[in-house]
Backbone as CSV, one residue per row, in Angstrom:
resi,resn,N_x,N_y,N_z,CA_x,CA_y,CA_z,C_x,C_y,C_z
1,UNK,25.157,22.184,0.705,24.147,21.180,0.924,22.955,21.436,0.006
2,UNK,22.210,20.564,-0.550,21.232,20.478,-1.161,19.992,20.198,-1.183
3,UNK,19.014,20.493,-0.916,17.489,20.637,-0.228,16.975,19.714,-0.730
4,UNK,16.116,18.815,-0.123,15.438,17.762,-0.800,14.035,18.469,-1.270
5,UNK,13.378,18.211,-2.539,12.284,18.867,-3.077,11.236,18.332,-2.513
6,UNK,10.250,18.746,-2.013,9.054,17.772,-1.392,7.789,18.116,-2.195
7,UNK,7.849,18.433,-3.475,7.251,18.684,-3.943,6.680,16.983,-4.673
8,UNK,5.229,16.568,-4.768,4.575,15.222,-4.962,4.882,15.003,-6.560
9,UNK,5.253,14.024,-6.776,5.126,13.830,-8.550,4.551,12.493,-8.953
10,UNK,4.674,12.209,-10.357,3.437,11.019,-10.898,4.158,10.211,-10.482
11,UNK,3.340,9.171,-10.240,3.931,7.581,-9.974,3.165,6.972,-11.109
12,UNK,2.389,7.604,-12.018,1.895,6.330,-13.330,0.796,5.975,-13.457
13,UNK,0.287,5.865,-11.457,-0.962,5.293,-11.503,-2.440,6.088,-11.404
14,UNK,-3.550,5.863,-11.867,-4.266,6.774,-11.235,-4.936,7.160,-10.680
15,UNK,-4.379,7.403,-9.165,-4.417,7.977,-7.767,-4.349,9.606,-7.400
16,UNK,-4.931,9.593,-6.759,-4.702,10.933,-5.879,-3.487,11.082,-5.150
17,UNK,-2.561,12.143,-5.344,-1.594,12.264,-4.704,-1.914,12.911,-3.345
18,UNK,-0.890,12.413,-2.115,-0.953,12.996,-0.873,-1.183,14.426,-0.999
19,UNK,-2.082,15.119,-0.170,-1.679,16.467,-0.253,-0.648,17.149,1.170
20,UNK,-0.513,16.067,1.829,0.724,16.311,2.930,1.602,15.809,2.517
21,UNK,2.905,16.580,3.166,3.985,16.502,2.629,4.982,15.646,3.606
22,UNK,5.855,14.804,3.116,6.347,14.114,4.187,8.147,14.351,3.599
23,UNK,8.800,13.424,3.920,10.662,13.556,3.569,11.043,12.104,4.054
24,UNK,9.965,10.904,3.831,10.179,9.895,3.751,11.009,9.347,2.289
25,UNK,12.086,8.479,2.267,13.017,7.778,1.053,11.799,7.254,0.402
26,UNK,10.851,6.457,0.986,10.211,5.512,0.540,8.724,5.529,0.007
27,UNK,8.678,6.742,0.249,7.065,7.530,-0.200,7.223,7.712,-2.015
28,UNK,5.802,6.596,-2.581,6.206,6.683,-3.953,6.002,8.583,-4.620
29,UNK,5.421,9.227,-3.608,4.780,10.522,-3.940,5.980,11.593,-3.638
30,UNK,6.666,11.423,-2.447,7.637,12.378,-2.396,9.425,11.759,-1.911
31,UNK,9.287,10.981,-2.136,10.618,9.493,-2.085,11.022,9.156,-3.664
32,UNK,12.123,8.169,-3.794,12.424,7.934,-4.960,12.005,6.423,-4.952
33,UNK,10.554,6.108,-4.263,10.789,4.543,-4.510,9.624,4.275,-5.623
34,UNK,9.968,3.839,-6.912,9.074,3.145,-7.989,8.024,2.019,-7.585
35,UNK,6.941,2.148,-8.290,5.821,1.178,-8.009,5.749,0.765,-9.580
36,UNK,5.669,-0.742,-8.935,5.346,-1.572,-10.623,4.440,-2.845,-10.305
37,UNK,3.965,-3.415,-11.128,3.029,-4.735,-10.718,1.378,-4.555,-10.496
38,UNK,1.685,-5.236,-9.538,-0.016,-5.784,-8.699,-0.186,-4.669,-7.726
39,UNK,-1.635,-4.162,-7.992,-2.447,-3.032,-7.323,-3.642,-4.007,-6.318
40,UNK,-3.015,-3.691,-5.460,-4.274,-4.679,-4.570,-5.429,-3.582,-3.723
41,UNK,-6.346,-4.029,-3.254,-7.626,-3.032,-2.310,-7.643,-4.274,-1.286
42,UNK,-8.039,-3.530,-0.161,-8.095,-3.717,0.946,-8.111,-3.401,2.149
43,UNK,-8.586,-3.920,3.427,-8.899,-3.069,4.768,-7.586,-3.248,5.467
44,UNK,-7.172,-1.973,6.176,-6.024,-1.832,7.124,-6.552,-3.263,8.039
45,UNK,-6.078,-4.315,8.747,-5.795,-4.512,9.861,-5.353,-3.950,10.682
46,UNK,-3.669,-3.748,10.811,-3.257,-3.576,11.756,-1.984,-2.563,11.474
47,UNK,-1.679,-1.801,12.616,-0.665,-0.296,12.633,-0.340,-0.336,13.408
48,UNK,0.283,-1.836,14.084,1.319,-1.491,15.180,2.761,-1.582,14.892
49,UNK,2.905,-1.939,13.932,4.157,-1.382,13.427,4.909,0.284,12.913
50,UNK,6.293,0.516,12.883,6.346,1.683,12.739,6.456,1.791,11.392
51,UNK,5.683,2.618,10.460,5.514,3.050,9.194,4.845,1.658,8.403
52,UNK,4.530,0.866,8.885,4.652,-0.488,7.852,2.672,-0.660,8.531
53,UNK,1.795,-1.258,7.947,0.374,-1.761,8.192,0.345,-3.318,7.114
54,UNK,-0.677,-3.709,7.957,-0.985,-4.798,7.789,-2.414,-5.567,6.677
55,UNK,-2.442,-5.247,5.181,-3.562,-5.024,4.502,-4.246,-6.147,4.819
56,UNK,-5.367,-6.610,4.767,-6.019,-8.180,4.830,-6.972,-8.001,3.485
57,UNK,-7.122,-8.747,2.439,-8.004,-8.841,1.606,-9.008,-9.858,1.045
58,UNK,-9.971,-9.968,1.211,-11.078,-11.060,0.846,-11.353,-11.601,-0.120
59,UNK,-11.043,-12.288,-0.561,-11.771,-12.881,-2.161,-12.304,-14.285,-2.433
60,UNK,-13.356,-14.467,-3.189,-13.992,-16.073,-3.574,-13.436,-16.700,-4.420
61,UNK,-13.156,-17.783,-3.471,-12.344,-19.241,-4.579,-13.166,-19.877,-4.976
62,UNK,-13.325,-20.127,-6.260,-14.267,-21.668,-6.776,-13.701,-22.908,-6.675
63,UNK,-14.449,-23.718,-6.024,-13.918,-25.197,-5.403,-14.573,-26.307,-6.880
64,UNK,-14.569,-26.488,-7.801,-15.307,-26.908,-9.297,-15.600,-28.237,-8.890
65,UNK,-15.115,-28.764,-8.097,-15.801,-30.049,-7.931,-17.416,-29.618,-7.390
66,UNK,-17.571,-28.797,-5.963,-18.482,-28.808,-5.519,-19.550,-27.812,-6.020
67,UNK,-18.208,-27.270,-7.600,-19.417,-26.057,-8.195,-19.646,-24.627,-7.000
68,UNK,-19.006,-24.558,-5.819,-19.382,-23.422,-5.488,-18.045,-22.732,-5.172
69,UNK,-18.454,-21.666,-4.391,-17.064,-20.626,-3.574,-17.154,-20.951,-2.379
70,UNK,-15.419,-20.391,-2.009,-15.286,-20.484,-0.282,-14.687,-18.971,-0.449
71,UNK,-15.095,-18.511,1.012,-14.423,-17.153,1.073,-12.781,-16.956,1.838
72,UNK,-11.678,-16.560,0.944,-10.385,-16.911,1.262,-9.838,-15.406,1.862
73,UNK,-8.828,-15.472,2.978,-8.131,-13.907,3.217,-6.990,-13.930,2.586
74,UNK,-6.577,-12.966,2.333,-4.884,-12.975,2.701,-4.786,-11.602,3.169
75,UNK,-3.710,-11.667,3.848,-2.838,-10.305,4.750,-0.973,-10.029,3.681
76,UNK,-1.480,-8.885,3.457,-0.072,-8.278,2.832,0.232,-7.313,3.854
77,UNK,2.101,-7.412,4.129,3.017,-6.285,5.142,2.933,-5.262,3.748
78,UNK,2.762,-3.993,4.410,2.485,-2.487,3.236,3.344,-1.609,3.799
79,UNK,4.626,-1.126,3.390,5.120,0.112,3.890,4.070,1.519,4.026
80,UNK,3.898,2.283,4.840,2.873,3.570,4.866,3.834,4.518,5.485
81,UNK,3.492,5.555,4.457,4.435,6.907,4.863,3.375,7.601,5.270
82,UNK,4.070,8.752,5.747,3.673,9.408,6.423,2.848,10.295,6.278
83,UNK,2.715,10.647,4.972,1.946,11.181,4.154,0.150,11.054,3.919
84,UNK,0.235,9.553,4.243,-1.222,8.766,4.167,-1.207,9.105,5.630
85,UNK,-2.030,9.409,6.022,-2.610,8.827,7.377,-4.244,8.011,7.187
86,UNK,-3.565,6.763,7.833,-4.212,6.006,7.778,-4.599,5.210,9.059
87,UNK,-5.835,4.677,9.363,-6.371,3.723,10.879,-6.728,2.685,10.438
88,UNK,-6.893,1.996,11.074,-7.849,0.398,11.299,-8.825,0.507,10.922
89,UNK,-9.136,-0.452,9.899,-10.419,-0.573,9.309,-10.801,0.431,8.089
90,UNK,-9.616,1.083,7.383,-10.009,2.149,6.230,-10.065,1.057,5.517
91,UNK,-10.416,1.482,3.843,-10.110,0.816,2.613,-9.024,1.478,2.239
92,UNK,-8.507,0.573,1.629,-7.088,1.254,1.204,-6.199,0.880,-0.152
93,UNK,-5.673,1.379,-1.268,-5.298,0.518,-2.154,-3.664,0.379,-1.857
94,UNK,-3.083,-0.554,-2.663,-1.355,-0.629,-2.170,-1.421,-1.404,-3.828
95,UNK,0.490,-1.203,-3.795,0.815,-1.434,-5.021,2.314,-1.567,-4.690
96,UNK,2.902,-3.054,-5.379,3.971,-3.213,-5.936,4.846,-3.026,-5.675
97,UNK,6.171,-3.035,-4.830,7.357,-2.084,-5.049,8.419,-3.189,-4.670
98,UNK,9.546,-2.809,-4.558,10.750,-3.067,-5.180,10.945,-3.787,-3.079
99,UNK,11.885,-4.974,-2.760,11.558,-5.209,-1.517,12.119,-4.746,-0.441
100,UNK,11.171,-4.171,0.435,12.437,-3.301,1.380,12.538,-3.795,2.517
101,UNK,12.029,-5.283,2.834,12.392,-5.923,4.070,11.890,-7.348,3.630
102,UNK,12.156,-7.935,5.025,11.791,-9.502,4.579,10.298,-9.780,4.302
103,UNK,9.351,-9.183,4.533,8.299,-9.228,4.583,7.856,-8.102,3.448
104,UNK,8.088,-6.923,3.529,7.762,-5.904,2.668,7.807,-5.882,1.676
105,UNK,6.655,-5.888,1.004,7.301,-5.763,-0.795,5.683,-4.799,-1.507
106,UNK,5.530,-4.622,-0.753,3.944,-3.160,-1.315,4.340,-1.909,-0.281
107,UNK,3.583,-0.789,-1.474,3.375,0.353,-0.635,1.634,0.900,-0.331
108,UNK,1.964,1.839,0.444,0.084,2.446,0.178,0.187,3.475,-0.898
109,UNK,-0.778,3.577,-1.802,-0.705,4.554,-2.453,-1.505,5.704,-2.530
110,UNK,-3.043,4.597,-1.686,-4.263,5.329,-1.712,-5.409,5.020,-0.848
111,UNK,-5.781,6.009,-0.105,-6.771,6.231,0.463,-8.157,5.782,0.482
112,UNK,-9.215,5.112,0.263,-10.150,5.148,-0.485,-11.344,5.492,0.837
């Protein structure tokens, strides 16, 4: 049998790697799952799911007729290993990955 290494390696981006160690598949830090794309920031909502949180992120739309902004959300499903520990209401960045459920298609990468 052959030991899985849990030792953290680069994912590309530049983040702080976990300094806990987890033996999650899906952890871009100690898993084999690749991150590519869109790096989003944003506040946890919600962690009632198991391993998976709920990002919500804020941003201003310009409406050009009326010349001004409206303030818009959106909520991204984020796989979170185990590695992050993370609560309600952190900042948090997520990024990109390959889709691992119907909903899932980001991971967390970072803490902020």
């Amino acid at each position: 049998m052959t030991e899985k290494s849990t030792k953290s390696h680069n994912i590309g981006l530049n983040v702080t790697a976990a300094q806990k160690e987890c033996i999650d598949k899906n952890c871009p830090f100690h898993g084999t799952l690749p991150v590519r794309g869109h790096i989003i920031t944003g506040v946890v909502a919600s962690k009632k799911m198991q391993h998976s949180i709920v990002v919500k992120r804020e941003y201003m739309h310009l409406i050009p007729k009326y010349d001004r902004y409206e303030r818009r959300t959106s909520m991204y499903s984020a796989h979170c290993p185990p590695c992050l520990e993370v609560a309600v209401g952190d900042k948090i960045r997520i990024a990109e990955c390959r889709p691992l459920s119907k909903t899932i298609s980001f991971v967390a990468i970072e803490k902020i």
